[in-house]
TIGUFI-834552 format. One record per atom (N, C-alpha, C): residue number from 1; residue in one letter; x, y, z. Coordinates in nm, 3 decimals. Atoms other than C-alpha are relative to their C-alpha. Last residue first. Example, Ala and Ser with C-alpha at 12.3 -4.5 7.8 and 13.67 -1.06 7.14 Angstrom:
TIGUFI-834552
> n, res, east, north, up
> 2, s, -0.082, -0.119, -0.006
> 2, s, 1.367, -0.106, 0.714
> 2, s, -0.077, 0.109, 0.073
> 1, a, 0.089, -0.119, 0.000
> 1, a, 1.230, -0.450, 0.780
> 1, a, 0.090, 0.120, 0.000
***
This chain:
TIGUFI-834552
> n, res, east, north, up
> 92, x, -0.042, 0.018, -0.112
> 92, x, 7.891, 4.237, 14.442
> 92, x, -0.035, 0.070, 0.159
> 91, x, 0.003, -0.146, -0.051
> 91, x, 7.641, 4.219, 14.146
> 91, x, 0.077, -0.048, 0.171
> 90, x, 0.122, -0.006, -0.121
> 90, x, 7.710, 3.911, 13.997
> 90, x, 0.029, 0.141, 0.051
> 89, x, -0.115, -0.053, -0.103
> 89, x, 7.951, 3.974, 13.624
> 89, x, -0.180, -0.039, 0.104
> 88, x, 0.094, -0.053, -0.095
> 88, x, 7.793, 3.793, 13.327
> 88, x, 0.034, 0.010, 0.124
> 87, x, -0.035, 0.079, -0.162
> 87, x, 8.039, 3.802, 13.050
> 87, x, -0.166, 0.049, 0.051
> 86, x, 0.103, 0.084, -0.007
> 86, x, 7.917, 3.867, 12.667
> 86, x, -0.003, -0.085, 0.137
> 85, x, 0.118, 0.081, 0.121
> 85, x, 7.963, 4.159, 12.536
> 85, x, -0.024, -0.110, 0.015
> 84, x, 0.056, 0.110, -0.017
> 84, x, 8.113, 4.367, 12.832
> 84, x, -0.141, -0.062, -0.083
> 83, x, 0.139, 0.024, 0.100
> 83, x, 8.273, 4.609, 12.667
> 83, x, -0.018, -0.123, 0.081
> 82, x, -0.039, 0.113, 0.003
> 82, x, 8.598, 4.785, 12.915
> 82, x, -0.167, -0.035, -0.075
> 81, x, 0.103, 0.089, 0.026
> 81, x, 8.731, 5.086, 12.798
> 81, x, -0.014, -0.083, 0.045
> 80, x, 0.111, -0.102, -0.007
> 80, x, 8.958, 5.357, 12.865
> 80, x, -0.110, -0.045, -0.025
> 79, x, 0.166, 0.052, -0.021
> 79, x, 9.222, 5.155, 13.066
> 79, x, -0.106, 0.097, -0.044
> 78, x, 0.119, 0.007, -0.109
> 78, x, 9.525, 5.377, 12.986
> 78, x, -0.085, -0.102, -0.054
> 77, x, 0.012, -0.181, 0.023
> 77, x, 9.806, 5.227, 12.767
> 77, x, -0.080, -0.002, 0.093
> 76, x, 0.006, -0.105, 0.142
> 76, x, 9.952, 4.891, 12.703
> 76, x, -0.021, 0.095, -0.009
> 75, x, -0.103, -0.036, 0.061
> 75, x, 10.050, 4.751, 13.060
> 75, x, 0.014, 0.079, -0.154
> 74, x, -0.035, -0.078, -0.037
> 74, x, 9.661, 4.853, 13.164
> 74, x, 0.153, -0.010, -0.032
> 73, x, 0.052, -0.116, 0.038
> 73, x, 9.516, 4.630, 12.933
> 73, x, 0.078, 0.106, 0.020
> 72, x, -0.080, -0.071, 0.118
> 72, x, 9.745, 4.373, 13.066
> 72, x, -0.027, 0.121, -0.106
> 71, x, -0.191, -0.021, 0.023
> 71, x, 9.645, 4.449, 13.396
> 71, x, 0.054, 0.016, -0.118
> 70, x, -0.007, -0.147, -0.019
> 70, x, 9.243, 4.475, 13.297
> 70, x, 0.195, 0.011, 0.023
> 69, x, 0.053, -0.053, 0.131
> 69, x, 9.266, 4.123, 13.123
> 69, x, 0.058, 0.155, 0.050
> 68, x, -0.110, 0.089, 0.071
> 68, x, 9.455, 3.920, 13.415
> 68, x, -0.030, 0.145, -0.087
> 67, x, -0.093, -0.093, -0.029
> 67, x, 9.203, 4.099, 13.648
> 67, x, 0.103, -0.025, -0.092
> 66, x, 0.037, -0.154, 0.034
> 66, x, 8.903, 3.994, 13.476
> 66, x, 0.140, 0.105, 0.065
> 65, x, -0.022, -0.010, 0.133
> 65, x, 9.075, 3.628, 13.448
> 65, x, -0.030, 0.167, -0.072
> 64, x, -0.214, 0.004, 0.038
> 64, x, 9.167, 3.629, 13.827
> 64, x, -0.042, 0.026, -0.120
> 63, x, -0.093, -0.110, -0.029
> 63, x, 8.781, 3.741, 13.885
> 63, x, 0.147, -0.022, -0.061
> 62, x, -0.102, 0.043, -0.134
> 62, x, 8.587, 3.460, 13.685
> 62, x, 0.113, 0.097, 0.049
> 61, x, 0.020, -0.020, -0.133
> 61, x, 8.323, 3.662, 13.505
> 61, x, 0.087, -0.101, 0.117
> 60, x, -0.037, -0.190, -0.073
> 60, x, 8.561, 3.706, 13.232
> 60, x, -0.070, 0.029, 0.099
> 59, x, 0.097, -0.047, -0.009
> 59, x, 8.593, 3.326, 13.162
> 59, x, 0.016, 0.148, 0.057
> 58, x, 0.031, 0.076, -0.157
> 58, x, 8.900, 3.192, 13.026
> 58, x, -0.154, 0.084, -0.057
> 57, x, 0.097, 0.114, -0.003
> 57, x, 9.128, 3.256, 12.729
> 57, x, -0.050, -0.041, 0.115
> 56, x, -0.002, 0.122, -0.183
> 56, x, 9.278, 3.563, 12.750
> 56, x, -0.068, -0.103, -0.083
> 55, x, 0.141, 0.076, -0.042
> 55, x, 9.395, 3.795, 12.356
> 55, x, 0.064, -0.121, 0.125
> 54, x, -0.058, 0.102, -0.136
> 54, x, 9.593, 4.039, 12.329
> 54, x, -0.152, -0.066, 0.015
> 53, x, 0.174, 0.116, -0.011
> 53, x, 9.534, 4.249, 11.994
> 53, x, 0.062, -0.106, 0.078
> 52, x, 0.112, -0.036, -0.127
> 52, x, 9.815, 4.513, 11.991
> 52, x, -0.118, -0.043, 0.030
> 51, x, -0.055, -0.049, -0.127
> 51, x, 10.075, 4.304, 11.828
> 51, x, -0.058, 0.109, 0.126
> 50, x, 0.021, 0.132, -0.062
> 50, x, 9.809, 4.150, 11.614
> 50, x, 0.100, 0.088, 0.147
> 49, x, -0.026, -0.050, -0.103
> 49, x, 9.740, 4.467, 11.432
> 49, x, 0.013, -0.080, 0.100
> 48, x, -0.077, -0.108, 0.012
> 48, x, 9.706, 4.353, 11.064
> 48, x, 0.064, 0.072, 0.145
> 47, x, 0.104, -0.078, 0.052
> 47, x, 9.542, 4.007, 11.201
> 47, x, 0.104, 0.109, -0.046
> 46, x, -0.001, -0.026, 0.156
> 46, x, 9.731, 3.687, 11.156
> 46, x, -0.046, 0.146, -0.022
> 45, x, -0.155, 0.042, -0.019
> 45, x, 9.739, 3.609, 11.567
> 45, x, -0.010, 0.046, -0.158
> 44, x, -0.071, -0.087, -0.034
> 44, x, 9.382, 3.746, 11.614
> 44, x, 0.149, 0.008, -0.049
> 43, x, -0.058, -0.129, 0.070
> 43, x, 9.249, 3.551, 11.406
> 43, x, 0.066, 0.090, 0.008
> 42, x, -0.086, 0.059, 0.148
> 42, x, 9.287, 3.196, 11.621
> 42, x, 0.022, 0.164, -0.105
> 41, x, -0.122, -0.117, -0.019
> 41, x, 9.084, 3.382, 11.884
> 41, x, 0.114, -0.026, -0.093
> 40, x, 0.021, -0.139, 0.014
> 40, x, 8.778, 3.188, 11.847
> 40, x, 0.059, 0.105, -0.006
> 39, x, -0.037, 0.023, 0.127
> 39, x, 8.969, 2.868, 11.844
> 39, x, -0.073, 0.119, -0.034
> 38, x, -0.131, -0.064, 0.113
> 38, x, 9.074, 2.934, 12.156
> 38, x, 0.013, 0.040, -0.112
> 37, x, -0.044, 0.075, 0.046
> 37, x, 8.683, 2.938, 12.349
> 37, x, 0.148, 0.043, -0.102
> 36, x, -0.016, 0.139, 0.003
> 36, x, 8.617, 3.121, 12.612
> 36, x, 0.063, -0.117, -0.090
> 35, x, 0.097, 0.089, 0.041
> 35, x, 8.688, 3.440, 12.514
> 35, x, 0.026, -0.146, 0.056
> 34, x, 0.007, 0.146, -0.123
> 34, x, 8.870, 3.731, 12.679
> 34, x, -0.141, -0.069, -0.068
> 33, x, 0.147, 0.054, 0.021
> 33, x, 8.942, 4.040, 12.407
> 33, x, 0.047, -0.167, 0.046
> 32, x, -0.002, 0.095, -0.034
> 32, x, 9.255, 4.265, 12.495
> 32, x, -0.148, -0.060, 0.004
> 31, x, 0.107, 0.045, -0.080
> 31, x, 9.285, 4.573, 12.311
> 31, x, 0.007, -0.159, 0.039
> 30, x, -0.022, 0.208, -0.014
> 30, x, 9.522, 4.740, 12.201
> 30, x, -0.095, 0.030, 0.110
> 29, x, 0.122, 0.030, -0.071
> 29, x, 9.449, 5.148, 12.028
> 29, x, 0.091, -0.143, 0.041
> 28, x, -0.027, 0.033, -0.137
> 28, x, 9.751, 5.332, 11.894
> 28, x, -0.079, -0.055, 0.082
> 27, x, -0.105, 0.109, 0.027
> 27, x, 9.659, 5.289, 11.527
> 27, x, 0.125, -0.042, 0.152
> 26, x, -0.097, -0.081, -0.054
> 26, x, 9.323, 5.444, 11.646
> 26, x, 0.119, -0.085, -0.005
> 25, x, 0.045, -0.190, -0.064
> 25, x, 9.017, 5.371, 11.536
> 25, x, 0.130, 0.059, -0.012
> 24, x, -0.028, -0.083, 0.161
> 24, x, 9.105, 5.036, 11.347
> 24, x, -0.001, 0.149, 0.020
> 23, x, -0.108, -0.024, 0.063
> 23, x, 9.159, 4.845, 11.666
> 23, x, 0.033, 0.128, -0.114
> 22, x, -0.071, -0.054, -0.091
> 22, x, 8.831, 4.950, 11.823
> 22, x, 0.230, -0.012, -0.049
> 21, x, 0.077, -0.170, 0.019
> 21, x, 8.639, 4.882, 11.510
> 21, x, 0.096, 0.073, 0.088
> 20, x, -0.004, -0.075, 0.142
> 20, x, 8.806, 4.547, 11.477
> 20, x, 0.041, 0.129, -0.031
> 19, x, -0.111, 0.006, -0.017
> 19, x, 8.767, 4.468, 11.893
> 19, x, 0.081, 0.017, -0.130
> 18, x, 0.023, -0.138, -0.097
> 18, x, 8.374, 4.589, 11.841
> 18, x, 0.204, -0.029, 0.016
> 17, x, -0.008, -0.073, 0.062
> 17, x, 8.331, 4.329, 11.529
> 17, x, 0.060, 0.136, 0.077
> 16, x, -0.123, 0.031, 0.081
> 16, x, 8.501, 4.049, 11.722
> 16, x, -0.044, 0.122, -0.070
> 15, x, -0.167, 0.003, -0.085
> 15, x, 8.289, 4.118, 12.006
> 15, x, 0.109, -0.009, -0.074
> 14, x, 0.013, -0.115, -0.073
> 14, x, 7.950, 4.161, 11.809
> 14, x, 0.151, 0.032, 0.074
> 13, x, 0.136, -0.119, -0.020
> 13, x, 8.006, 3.819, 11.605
> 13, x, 0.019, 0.146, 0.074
> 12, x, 0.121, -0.044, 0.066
> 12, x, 8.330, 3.613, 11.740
> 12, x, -0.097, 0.108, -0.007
> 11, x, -0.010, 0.093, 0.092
> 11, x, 8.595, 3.609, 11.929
> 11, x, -0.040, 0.021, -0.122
> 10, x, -0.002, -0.078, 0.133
> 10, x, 8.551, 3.939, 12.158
> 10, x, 0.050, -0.106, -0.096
> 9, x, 0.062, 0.073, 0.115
> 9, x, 8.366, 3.755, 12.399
> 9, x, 0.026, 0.044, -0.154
> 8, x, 0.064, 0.115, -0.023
> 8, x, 8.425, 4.006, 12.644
> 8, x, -0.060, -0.037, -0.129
> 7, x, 0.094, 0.057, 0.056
> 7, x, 8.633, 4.332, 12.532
> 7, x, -0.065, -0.168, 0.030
> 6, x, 0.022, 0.123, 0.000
> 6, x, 8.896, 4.503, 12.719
> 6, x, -0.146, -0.033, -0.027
> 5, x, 0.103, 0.067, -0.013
> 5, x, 9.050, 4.808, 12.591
> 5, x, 0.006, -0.175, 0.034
> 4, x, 0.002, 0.188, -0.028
> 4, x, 9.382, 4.988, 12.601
> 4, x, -0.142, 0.008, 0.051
> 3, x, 0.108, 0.024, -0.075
> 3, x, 9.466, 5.402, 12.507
> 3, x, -0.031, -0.206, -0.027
> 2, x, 0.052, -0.096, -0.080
> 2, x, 9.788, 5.541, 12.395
> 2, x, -0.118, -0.033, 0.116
> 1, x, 0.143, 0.010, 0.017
> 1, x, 10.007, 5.280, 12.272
> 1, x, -0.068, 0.091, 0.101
***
C-alpha cells in the first residue's frame, strides 16, 4: 500500500463518505477511521476493501488513540492524510 489515511468519525455521514472516496481513489489507499461508537464501524468489516480499512474505537482527541491511529496508518504506507471530521484536538 502506497499511501495511509486517518479519518475522525469516519463511521458515519461525512467520515464514512471521505474514508469511501479515499478508499476508492486508489486501490493502494488504507485508511484508518477512529469512531466512537462500534457499531458505526460494523461496515467496514464486509466492505470491498476491508483489508485496508482499519478501523480504532476510542476518542481521537485522546492522545494514545491519535497515536494508535497515526502508527497504524503509518505501518500501511506513508501518512499523507489525516481528516479531522469530527475530533476536537486543544491547542497545545
Amino acid at each position: 500500500m502506497d499511501r495511509s489515511y486517518v479519518v475522525t468519525g469516519g463511521g458515519r455521514g461525512v467520515g464514512r463518505a471521505i474514508v469511501e472516496r479515499l478508499l476508492k481513489d486508489a486501490e493502494y489507499n488504507a485508511v484508518v477511521a477512529i469512531e466512537l461508537d462500534s457499531d458505526a464501524l460494523a461496515w467496514m468489516e464486509d466492505h470491498t476493501s476491508s483489508p485496508r480499512a482499519i478501523s480504532i474505537i476510542g476518542d481521537a482527541s485522546d492522545e494514545a488513540v491519535a497515536e494508535r491511529a497515526a502508527d497504524l496508518a503509518e505501518e500501511t504506507g506513508t501518512l499523507s492524510g489525516w481528516v479531522n471530521n469530527a475530533a476536537v484536538f486543544r491547542d497545545t
